[in-house]
N, C-alpha and C positions, 0 to 999 in steps of 0.2 A: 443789679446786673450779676448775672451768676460768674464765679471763677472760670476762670479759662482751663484750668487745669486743681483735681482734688484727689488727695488719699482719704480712704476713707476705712479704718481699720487694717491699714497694710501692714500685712508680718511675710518677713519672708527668712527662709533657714538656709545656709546652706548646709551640706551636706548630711540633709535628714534621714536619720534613722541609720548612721554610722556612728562611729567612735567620734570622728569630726564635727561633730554636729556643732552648728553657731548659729543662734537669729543674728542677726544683721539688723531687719529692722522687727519692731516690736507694737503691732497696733497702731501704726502713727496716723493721725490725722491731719489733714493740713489742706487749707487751700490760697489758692495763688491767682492774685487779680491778675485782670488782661491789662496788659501797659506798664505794669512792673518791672524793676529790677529789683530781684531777691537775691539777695547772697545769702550763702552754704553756707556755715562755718562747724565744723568739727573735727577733733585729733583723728590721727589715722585710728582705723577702725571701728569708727563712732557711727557709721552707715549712710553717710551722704551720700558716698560713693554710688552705693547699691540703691540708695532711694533717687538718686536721679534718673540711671540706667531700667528704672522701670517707667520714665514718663514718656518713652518711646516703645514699649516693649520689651525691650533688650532681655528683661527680665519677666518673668509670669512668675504673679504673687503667690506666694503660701498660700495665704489668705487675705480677705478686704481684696480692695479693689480702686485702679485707679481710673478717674474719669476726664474725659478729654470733651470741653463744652458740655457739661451734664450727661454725656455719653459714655459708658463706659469702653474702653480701648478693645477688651479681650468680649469675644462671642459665648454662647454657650459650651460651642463646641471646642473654645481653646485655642481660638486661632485671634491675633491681632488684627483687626483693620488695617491695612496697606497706605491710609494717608497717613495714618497716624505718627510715620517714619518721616513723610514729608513735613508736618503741620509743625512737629517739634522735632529740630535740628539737634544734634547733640555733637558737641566738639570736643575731644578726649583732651586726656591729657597727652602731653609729649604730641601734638597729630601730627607733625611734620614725619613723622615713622609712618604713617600711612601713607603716603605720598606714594605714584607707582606708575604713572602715564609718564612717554616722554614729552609731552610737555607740561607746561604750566596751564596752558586754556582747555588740554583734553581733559588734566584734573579736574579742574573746576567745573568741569559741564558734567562730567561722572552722575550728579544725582540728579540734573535735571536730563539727562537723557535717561533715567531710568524712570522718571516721571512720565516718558513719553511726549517730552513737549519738541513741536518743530523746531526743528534747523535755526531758523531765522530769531527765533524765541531763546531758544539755546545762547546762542553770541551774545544776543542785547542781553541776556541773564550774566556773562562773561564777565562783558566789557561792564556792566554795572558793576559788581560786585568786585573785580578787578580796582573800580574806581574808589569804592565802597572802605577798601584795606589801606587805600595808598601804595598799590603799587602798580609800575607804570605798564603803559599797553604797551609799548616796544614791547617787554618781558615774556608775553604770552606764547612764542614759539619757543621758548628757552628752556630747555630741562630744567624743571624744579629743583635735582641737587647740585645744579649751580650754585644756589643762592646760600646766603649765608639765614643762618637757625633762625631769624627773627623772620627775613623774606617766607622762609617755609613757611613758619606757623601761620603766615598775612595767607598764602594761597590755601592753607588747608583751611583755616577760616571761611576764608573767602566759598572754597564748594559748600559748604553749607550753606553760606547765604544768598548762593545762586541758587539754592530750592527755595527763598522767600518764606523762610516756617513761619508759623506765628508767635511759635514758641522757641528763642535760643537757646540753650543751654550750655556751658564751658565748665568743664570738670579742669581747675588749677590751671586758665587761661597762662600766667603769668612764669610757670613755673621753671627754673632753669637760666632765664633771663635775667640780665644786668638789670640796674634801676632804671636809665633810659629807655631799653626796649620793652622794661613792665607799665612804665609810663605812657609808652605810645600803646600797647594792647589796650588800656584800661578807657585811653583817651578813644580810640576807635571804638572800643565797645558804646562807652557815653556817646558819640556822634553816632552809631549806628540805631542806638533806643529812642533816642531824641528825631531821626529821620525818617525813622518807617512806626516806629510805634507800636513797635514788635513789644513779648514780654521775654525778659532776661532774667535768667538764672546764672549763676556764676559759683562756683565750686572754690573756697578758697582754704587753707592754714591760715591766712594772716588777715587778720580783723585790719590792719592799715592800709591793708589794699584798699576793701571794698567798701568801710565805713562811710566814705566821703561819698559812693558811688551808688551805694544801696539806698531804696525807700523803706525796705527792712531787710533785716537780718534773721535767719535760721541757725539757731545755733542745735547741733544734734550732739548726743553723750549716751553711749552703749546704747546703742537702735534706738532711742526716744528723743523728741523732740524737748527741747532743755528751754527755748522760749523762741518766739518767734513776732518780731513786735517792729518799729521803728528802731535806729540805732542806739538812741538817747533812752530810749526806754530798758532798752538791752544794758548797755553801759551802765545805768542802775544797778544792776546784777553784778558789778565788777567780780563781787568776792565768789560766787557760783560760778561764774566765769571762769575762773583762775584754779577752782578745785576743780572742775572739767580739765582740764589740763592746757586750754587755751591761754594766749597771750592777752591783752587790753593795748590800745594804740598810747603809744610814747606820752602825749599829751595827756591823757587819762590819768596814768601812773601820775603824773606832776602835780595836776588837781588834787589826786587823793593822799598822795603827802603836800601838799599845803593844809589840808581838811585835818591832815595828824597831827600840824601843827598849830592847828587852832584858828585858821583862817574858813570864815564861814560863804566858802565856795562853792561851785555848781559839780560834783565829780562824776556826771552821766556824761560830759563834753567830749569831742574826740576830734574836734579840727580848732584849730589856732585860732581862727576868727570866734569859732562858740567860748572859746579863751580867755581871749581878750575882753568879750563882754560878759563874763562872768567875773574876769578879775573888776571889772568897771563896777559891775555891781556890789560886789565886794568892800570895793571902795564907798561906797556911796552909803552902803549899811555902817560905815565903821572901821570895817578889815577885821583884825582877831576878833576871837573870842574873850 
């Protein structure tokens, strides 16, 4: 099955052939199964940013090229395809700043009335994806900055996923939020990949967010892709990891000092349960060294 979405030599500069001049990204290649969730990961500045914001257009490459179903996005003449804003959703960071209808249900229907879909099409798009965040249909005649910052970020989510992309994408879904309201983002995303079957992208700083939530992980370092694998494969790379300037999830760190101290454990793990049965095996070889 071909990727649903691939770079394929993308470099992109910003401000070329000034004083300012930066690649962002740097040749990257990459491809992204249909049905996935891929997490981001890299320090500001490392280009995730900017290589998201080109899987919708947002951005026209330097160079390379990115492809949507073996199709490339951009024509000859430099103009994007117009589904291609539909097929892959992108949800910014902070989106509750974009917010701007007075209500809740004109927002949400924003991109599917720019789709051009009926009336009647529109609502049942609403009222799903209304259902879709958790929050309730009373709401829907209510001005959006009623609500408090987590209900935002539910309705600004929410109009994207009343265009149905195929492709999601969340640049730092979580950001700003207490640990409860990153729990229920992370949670709704999980119930929204597992329902429709969409592919997910998710933009993060923190490898503890998305570890548990990822089928694999991206990690990027100054425009280049640094690995891009399963998470246990990734976590392998602690120590590449940590000279990127990234963090490793709390569990990880604990493995790998037990491994200092001479305990012959698994230190790719990064949830409690992969923990537990590494320490079991542990046990079972012996324990130390």
């Amino acid at each position: 099955m071909a990727p649903i979405l691939q770079a394929r030599g993308l470099t992109y500069v910003y401000g070329a052939g000034t004083p300012f001049e930066r690649t962002a990204l740097d040749h990257v290649d990459l491809q992204i199964e249909k049905g996935e969730i891929l997490g981001v990961i890299g320090h500001t500045g490392s280009g995730k940013s900017t290589l998201i914001q080109h899987f919708n257009g947002l951005l026209k490459p330097t160079a390379g090229e990115i492809l949507l179903d073996g199709r490339p996005i951009w024509d000859d003449k430099g103009k994007c395809a117009r589904e291609t804003r539909f097929r892959v959703g992108l949800v910014f960071q902070y989106p509750e700043y974009q917010l701007f209808e007075e209500t809740i249900a004109q927002d949400i229907a924003f991109g599917p009335h720019n789709m051009g879909l009926p009336q009647d099409e529109i609502d049942a798009r609403v009222r799903a994806s209304m259902a879709a965040v958790g929050l309730d249909p009373a709401l829907a005649d209510q001005s959006p900055f009623a609500l408090s910052g987590g209900q935002k970020r539910r309705v600004a989510i929410a109009g994207i996923l009343a265009m149905q992309p195929d492709v999601l994408v969340l640049d730092e879904p979580t950001a700003g939020l207490d640990p409860a309201g990153r729990d229920e983002i992370l949670t709704l995303i999980r119930r929204y990949h597992d329902q429709s079957g969409a592919t997910v992208l998710i933009v993060s700083h923190s490898m503890e967010d998305i570890a548990g939530l990822a089928d694999r992980l991206l990690v990027m370092d100054h425009a280049h892709v640094l690995f891009c694998d399963a998470p246990r494969a990734v976590f392998a790379h602690a120590d590449e990891i940590i000279a990127a300037g990234l963090d490793i999830p709390q569990i990880t760190k604990v493995m790998r000092e037990l491994r200092s101290r001479g305990y012959e454990v698994d230190t790719s793990v990064f949830t409690i349960e992969q923990a537990l049965e590494a320490l079991r095996a542990c046990k079972r070889k012996g324990g130390a060294r």
